[in-house]
PDB file with SEQRES, HELIX, SHEET and CRYST1 records, atoms N, CA, C and O in Angstrom:
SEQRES   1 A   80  UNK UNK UNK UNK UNK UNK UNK UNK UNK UNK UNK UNK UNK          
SEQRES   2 A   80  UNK UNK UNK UNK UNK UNK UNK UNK UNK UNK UNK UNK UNK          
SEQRES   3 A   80  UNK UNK UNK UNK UNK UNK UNK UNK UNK UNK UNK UNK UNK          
SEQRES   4 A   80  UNK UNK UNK UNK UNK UNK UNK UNK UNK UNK UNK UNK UNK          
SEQRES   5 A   80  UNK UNK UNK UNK UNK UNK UNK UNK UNK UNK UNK UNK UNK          
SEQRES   6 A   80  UNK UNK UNK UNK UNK UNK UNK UNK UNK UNK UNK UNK UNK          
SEQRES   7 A   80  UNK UNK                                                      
HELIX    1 AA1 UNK A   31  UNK A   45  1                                  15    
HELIX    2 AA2 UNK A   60  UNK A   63  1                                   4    
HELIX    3 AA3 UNK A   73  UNK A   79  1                                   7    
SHEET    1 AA1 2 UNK A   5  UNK A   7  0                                        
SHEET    2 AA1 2 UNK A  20  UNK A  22  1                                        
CRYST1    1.000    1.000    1.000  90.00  90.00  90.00 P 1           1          
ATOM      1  N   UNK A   1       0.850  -1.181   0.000  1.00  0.00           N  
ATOM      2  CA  UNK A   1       0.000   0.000   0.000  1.00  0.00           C  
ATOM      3  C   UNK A   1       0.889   1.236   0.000  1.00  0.00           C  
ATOM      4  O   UNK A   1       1.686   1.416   0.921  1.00  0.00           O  
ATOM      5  N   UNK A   2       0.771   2.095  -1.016  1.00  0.00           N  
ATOM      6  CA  UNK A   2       1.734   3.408  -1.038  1.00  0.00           C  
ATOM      7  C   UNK A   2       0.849   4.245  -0.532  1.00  0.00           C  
ATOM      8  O   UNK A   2       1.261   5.357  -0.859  1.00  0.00           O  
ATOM      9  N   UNK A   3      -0.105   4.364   0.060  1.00  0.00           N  
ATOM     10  CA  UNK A   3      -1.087   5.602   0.526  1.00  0.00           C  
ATOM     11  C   UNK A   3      -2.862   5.005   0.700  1.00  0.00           C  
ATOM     12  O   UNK A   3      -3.735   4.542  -0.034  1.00  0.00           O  
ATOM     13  N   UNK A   4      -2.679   5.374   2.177  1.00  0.00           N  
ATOM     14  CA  UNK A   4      -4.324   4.712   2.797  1.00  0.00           C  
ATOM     15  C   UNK A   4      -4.622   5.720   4.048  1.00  0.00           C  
ATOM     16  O   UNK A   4      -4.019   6.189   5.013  1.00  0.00           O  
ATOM     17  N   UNK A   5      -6.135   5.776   3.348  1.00  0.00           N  
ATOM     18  CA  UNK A   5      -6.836   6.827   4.303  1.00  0.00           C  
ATOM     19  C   UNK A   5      -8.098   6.035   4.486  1.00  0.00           C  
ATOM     20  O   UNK A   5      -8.676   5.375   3.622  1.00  0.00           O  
ATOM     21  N   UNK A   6      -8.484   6.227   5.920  1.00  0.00           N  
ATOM     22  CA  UNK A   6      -9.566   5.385   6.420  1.00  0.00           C  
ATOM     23  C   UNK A   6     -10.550   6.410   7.065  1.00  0.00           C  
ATOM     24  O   UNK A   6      -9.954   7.297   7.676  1.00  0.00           O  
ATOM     25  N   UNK A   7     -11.764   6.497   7.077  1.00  0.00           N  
ATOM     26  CA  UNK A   7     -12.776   7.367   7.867  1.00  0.00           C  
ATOM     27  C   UNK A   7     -13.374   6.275   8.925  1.00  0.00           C  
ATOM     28  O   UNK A   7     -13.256   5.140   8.462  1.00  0.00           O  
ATOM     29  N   UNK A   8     -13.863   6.294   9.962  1.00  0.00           N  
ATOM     30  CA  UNK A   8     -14.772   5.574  10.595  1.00  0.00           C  
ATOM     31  C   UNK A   8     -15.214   6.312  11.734  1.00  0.00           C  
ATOM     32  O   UNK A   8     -14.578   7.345  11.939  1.00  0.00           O  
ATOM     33  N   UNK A   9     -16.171   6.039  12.555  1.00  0.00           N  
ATOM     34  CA  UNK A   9     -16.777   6.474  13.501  1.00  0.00           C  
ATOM     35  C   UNK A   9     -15.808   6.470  14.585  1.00  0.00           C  
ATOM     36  O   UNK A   9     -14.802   5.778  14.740  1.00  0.00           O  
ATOM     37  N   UNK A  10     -16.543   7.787  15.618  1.00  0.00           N  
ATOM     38  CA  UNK A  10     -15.502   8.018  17.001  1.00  0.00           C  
ATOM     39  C   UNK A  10     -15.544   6.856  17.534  1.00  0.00           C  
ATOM     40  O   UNK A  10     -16.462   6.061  17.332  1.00  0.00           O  
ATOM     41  N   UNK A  11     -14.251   6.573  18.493  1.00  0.00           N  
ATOM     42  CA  UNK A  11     -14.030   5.612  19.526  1.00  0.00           C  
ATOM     43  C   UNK A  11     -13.492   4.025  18.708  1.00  0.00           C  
ATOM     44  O   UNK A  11     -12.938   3.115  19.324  1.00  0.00           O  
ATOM     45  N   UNK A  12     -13.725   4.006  17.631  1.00  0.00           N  
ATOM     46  CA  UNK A  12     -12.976   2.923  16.166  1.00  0.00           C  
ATOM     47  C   UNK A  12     -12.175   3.212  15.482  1.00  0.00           C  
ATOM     48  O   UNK A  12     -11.908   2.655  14.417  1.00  0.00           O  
ATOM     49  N   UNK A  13     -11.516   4.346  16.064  1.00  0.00           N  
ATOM     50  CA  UNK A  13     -10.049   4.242  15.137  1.00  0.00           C  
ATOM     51  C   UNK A  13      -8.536   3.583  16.120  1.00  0.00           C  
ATOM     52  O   UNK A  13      -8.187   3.710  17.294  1.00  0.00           O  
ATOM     53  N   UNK A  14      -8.305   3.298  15.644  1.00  0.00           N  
ATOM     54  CA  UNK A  14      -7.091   2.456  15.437  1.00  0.00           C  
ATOM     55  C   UNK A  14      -5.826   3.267  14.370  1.00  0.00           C  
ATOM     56  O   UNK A  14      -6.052   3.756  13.263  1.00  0.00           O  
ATOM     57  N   UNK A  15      -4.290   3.216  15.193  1.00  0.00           N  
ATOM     58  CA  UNK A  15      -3.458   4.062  14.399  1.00  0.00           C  
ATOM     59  C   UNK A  15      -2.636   2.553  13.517  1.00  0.00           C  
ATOM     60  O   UNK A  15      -2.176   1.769  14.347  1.00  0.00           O  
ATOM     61  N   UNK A  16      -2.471   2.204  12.366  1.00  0.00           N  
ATOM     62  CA  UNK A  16      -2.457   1.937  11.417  1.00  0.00           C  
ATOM     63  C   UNK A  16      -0.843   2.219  10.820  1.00  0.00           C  
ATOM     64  O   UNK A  16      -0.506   3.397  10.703  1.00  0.00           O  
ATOM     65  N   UNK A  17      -0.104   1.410  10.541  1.00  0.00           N  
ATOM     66  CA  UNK A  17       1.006   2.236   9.905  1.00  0.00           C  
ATOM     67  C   UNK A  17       0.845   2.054   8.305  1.00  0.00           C  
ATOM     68  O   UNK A  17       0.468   1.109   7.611  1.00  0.00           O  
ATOM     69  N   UNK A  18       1.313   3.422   8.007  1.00  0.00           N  
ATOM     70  CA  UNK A  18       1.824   3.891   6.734  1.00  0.00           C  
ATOM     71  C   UNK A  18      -0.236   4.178   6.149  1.00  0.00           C  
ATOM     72  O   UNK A  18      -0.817   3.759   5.148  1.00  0.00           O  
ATOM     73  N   UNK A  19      -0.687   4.929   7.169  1.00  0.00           N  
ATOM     74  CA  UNK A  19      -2.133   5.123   7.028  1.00  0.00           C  
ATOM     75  C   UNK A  19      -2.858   6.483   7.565  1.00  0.00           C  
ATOM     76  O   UNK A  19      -2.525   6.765   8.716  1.00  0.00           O  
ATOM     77  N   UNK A  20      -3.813   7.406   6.939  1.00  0.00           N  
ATOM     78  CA  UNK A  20      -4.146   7.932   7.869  1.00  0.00           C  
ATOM     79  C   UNK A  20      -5.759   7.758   8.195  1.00  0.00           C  
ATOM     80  O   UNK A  20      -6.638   7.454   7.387  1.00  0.00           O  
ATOM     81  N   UNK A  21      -5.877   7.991   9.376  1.00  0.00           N  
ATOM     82  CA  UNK A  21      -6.900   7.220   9.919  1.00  0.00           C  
ATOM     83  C   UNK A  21      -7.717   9.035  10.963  1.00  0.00           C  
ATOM     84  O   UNK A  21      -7.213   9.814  11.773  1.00  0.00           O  
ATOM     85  N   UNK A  22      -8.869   8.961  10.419  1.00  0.00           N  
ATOM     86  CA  UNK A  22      -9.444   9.933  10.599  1.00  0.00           C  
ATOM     87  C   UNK A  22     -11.167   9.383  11.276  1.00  0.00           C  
ATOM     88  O   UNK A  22     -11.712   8.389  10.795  1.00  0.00           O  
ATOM     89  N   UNK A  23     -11.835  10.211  12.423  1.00  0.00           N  
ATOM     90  CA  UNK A  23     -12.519  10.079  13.247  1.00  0.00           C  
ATOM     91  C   UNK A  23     -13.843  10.573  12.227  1.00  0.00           C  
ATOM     92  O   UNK A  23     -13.454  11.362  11.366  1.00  0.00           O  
ATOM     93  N   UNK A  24     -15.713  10.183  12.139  1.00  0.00           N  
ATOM     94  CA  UNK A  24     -16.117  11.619  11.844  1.00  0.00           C  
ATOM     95  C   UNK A  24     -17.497  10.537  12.749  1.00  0.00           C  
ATOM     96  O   UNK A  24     -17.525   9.468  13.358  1.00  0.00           O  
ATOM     97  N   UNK A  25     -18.363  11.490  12.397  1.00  0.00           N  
ATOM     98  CA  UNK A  25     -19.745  11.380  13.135  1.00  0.00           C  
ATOM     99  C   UNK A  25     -20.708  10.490  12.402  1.00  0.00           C  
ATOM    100  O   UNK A  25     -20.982  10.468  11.202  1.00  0.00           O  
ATOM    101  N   UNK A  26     -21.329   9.486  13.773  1.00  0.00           N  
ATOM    102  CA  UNK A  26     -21.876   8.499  13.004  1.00  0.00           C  
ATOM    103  C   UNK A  26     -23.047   8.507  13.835  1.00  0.00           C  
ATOM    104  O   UNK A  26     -22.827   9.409  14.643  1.00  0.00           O  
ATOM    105  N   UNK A  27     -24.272   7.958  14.111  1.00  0.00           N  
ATOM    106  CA  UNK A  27     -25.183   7.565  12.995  1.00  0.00           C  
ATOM    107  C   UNK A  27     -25.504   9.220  12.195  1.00  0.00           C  
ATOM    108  O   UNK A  27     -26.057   8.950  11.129  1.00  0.00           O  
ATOM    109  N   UNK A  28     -25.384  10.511  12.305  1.00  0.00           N  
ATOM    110  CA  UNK A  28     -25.423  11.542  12.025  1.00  0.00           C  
ATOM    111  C   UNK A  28     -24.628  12.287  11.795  1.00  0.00           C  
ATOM    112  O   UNK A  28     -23.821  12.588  12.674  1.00  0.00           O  
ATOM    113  N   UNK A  29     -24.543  13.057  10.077  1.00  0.00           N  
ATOM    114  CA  UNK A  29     -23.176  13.648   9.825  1.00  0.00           C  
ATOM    115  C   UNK A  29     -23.532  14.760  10.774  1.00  0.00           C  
ATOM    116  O   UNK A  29     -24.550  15.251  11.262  1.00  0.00           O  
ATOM    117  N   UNK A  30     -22.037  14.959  10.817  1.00  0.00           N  
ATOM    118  CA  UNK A  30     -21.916  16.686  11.585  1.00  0.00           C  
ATOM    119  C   UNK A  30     -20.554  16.864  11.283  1.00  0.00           C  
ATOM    120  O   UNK A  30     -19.991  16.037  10.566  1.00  0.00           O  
ATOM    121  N   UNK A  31     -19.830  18.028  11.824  1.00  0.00           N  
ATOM    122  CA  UNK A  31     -18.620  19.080  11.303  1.00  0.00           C  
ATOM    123  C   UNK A  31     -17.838  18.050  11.144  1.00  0.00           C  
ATOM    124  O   UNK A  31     -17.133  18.574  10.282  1.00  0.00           O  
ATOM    125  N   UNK A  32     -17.309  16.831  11.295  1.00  0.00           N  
ATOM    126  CA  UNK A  32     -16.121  15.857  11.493  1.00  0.00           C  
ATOM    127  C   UNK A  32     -16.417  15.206  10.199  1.00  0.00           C  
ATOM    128  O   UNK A  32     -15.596  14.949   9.320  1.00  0.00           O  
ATOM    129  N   UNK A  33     -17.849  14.940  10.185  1.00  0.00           N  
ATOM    130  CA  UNK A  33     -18.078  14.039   8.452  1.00  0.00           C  
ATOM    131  C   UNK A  33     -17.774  15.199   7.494  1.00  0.00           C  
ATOM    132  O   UNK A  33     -17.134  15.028   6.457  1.00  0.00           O  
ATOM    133  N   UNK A  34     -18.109  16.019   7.763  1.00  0.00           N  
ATOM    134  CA  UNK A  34     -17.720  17.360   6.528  1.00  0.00           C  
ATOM    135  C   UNK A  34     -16.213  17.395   6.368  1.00  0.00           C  
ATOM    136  O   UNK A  34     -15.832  17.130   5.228  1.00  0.00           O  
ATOM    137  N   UNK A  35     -15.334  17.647   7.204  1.00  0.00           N  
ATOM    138  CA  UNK A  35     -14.050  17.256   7.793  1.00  0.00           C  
ATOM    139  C   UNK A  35     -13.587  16.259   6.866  1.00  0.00           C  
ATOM    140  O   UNK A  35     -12.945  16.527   5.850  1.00  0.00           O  
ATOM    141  N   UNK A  36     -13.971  14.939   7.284  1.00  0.00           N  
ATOM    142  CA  UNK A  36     -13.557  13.882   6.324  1.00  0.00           C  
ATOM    143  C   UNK A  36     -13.910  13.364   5.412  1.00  0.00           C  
ATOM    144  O   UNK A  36     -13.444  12.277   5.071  1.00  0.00           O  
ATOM    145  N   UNK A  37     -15.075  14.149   4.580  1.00  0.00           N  
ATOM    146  CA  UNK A  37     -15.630  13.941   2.960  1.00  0.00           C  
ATOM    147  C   UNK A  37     -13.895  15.127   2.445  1.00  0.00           C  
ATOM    148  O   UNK A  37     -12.969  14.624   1.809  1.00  0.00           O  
ATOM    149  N   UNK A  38     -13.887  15.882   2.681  1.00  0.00           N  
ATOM    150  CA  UNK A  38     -12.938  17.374   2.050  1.00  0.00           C  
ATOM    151  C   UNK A  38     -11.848  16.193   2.169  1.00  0.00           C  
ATOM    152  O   UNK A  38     -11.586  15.584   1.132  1.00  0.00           O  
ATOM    153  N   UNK A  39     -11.111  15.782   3.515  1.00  0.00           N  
ATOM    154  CA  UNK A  39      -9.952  14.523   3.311  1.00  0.00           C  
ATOM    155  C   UNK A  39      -9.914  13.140   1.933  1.00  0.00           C  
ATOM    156  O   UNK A  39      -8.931  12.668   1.363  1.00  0.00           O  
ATOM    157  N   UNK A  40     -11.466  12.795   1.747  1.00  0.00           N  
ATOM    158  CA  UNK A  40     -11.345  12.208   1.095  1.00  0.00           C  
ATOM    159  C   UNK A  40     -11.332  13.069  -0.479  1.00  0.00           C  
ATOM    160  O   UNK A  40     -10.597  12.560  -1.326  1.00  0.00           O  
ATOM    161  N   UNK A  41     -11.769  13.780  -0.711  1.00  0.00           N  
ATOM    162  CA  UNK A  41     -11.515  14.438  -2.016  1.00  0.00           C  
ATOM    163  C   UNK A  41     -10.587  14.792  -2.237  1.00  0.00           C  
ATOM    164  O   UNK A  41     -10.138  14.734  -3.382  1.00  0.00           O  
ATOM    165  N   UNK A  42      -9.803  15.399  -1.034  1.00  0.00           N  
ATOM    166  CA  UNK A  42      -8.147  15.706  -1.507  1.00  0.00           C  
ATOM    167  C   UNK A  42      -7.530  14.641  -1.888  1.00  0.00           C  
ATOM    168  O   UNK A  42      -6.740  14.802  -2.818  1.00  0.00           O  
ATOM    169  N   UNK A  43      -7.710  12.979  -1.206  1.00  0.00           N  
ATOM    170  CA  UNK A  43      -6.884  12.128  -1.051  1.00  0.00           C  
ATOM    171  C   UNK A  43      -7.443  11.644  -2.648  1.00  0.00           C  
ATOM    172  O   UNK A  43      -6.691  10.892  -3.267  1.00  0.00           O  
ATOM    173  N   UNK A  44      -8.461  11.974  -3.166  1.00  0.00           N  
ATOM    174  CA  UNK A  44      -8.625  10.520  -4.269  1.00  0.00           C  
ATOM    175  C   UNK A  44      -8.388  11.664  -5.367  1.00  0.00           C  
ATOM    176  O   UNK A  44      -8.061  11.142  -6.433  1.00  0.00           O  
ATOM    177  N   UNK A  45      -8.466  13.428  -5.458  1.00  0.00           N  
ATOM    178  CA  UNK A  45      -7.498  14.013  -6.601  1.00  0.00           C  
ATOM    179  C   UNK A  45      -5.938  13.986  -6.433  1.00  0.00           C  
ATOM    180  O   UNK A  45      -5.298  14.351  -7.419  1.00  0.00           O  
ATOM    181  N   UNK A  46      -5.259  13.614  -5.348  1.00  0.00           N  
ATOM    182  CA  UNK A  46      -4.272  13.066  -5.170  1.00  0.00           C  
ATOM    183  C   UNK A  46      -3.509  12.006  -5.820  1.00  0.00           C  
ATOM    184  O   UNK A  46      -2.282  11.912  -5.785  1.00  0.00           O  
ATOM    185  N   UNK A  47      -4.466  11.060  -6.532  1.00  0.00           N  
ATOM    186  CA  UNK A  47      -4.332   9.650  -6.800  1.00  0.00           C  
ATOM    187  C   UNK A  47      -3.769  10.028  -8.432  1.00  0.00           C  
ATOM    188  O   UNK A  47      -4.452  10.742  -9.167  1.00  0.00           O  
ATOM    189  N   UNK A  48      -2.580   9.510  -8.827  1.00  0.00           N  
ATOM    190  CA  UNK A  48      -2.439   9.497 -10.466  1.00  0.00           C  
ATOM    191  C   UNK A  48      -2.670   8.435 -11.381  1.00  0.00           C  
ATOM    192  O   UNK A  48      -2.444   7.226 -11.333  1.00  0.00           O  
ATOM    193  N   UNK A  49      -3.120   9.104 -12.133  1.00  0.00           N  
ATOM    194  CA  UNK A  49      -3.291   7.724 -13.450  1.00  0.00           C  
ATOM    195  C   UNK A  49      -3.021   6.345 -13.691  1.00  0.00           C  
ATOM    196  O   UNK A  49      -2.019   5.944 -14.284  1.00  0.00           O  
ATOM    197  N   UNK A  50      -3.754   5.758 -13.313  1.00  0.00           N  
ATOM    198  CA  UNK A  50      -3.216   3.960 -13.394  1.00  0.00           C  
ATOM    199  C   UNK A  50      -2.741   3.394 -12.158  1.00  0.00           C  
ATOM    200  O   UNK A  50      -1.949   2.459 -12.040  1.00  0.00           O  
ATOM    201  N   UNK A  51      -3.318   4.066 -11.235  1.00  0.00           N  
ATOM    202  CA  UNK A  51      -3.339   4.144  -9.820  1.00  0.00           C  
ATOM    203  C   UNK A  51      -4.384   3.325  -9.358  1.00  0.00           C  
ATOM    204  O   UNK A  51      -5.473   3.673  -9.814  1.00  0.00           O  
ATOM    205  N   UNK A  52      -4.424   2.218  -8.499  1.00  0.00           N  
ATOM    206  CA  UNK A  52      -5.864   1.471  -7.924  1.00  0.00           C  
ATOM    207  C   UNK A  52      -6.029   2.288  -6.848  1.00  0.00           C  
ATOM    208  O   UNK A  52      -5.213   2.706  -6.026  1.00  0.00           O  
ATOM    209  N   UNK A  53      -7.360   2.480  -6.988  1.00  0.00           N  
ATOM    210  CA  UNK A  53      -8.637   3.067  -5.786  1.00  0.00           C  
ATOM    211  C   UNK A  53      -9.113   2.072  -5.474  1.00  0.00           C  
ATOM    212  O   UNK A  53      -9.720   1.343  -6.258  1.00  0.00           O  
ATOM    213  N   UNK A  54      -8.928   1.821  -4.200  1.00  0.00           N  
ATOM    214  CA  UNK A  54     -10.332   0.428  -3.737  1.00  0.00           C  
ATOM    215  C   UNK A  54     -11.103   1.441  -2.355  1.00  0.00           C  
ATOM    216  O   UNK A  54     -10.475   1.841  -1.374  1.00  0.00           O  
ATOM    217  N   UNK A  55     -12.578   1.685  -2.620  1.00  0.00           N  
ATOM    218  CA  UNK A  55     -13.557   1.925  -1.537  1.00  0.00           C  
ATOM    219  C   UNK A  55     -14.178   0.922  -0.971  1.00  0.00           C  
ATOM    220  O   UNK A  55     -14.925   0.195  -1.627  1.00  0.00           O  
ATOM    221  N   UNK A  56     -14.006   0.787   0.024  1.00  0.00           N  
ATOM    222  CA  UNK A  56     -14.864   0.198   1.266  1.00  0.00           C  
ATOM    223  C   UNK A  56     -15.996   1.279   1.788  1.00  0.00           C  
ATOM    224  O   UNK A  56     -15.833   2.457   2.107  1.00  0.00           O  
ATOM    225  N   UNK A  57     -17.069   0.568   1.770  1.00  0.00           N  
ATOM    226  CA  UNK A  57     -18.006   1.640   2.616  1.00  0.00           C  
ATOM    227  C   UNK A  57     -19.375   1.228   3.360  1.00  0.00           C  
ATOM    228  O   UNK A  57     -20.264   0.791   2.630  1.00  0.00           O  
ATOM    229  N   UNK A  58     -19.626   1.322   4.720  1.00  0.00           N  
ATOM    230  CA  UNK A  58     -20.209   1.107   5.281  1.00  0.00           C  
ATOM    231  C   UNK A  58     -20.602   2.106   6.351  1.00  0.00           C  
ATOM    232  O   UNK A  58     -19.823   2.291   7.286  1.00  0.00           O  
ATOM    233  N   UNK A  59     -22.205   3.027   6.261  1.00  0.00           N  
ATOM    234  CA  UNK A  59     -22.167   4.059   7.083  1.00  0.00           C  
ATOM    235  C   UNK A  59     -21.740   5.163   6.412  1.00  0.00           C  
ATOM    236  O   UNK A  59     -21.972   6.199   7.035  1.00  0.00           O  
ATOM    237  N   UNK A  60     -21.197   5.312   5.359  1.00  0.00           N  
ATOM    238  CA  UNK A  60     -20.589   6.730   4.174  1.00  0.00           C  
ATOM    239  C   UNK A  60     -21.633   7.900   4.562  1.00  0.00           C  
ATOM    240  O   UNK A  60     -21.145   8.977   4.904  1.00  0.00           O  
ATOM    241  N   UNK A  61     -23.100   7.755   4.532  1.00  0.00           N  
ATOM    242  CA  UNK A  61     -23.847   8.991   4.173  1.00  0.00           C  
ATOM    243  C   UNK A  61     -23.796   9.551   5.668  1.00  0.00           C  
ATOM    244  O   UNK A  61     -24.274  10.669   5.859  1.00  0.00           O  
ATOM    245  N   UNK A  62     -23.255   8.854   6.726  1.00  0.00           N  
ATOM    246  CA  UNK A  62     -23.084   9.941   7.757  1.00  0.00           C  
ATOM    247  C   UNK A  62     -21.317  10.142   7.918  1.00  0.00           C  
ATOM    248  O   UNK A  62     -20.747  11.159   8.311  1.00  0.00           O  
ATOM    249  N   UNK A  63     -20.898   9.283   7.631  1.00  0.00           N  
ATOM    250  CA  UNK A  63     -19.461   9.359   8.134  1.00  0.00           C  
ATOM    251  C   UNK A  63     -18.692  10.272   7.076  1.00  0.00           C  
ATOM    252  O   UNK A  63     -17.492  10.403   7.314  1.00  0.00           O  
ATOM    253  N   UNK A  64     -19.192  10.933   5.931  1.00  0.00           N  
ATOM    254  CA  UNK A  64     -18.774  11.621   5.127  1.00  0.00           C  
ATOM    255  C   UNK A  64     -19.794  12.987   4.883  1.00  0.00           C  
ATOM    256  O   UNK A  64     -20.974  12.758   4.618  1.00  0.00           O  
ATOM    257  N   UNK A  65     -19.618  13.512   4.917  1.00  0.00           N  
ATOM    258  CA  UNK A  65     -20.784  14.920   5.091  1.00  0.00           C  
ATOM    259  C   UNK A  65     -20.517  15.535   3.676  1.00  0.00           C  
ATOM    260  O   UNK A  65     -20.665  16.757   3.653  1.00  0.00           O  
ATOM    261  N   UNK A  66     -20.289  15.167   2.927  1.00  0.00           N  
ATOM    262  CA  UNK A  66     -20.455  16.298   1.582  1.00  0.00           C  
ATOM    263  C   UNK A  66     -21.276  16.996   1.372  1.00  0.00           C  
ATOM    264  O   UNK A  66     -21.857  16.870   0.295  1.00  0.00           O  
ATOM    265  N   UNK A  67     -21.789  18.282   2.518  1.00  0.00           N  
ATOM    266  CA  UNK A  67     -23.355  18.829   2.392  1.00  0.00           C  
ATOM    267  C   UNK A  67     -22.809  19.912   1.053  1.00  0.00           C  
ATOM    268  O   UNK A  67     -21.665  20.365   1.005  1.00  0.00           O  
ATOM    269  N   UNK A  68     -23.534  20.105   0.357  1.00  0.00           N  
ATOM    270  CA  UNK A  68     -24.007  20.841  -0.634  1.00  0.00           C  
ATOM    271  C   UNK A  68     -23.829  22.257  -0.294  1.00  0.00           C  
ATOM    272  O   UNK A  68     -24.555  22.400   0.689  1.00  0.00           O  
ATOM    273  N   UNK A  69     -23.053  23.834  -0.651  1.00  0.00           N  
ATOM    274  CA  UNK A  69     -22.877  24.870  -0.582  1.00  0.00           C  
ATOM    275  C   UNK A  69     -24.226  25.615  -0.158  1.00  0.00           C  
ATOM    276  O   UNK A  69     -24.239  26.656   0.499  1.00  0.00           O  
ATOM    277  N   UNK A  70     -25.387  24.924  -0.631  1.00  0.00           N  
ATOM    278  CA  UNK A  70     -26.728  25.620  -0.302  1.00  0.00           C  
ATOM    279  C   UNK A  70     -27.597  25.164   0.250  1.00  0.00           C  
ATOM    280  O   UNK A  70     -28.802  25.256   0.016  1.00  0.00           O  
ATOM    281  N   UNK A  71     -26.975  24.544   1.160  1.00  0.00           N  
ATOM    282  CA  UNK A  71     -27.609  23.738   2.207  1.00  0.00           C  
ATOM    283  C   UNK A  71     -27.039  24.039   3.571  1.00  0.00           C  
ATOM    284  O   UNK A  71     -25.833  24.270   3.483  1.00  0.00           O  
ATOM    285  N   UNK A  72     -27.541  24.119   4.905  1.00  0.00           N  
ATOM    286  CA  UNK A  72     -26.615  24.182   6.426  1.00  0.00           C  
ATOM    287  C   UNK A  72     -26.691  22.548   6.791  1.00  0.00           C  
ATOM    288  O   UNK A  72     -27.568  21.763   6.431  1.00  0.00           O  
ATOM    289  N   UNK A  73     -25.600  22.292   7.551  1.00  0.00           N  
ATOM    290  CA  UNK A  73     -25.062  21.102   7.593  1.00  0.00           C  
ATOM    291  C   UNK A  73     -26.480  20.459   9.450  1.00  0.00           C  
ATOM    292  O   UNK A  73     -26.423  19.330   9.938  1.00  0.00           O  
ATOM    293  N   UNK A  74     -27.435  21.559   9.955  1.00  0.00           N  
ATOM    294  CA  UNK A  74     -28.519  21.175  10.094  1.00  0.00           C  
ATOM    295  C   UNK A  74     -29.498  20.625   9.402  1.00  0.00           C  
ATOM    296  O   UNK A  74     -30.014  19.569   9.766  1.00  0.00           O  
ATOM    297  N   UNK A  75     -29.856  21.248   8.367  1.00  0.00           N  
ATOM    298  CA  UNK A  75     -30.367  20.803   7.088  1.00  0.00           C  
ATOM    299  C   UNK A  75     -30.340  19.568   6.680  1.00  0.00           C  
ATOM    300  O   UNK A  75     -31.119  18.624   6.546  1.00  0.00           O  
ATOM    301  N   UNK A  76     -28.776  19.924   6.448  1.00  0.00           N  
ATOM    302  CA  UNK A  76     -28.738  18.364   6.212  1.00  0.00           C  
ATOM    303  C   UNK A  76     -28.965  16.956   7.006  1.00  0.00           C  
ATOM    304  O   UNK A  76     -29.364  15.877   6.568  1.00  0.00           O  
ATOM    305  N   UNK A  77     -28.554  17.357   8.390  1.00  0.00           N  
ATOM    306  CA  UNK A  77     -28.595  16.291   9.472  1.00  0.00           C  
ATOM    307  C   UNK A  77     -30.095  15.699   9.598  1.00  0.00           C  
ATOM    308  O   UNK A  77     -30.383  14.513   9.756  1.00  0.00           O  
ATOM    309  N   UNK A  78     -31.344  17.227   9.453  1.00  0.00           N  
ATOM    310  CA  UNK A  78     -32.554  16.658   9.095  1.00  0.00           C  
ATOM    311  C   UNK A  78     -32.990  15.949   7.786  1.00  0.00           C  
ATOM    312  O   UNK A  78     -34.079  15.383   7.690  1.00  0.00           O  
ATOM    313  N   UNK A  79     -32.266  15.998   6.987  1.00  0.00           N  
ATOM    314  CA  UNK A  79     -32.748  15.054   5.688  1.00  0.00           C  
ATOM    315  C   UNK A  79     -32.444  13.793   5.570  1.00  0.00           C  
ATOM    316  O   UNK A  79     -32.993  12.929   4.885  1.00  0.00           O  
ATOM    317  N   UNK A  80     -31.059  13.686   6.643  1.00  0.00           N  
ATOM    318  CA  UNK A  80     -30.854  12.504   6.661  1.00  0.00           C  
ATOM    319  C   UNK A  80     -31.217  11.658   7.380  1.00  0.00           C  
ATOM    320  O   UNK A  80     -30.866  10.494   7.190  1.00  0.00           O  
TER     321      UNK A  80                                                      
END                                                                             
């Protein structure tokens, strides 16, 4: 593995070598899933050409907050 980033819920992370391993909010996104949707977008335009991506995902729509610019991240917590 040349580069691994993991999201999961508080109190389940585990430090990992040659990994980074990031906390966010679960059963409900909030500021930490917003937090670690932006980590994951940096990390996968990061990635070059002919590069394997493998996603795992279980829990994503809270543990990743990608709320929408025209939306408040209340908003969102109620839609979800």
């Amino acid at each position: 593995v040349e580069k691994a980033l993991v999201i999961t819920k508080h109190g389940h992370d585990l430090a990992i070598k040659g990994c980074q391993v990031l906390t966010a909010d679960h059963p409900v996104a909030g500021q930490q899933s917003v937090i670690a949707a932006e980590a994951v977008l940096t990390f996968i335009n990061g990635i070059q050409s002919g590069h394997l991506l493998l996603l795992l995902s279980g829990g994503a729509s809270a543990l990743l907050g990608d709320v929408p610019p025209s939306i408040s991240l209340e908003d969102w917590q109620w839609l979800n």
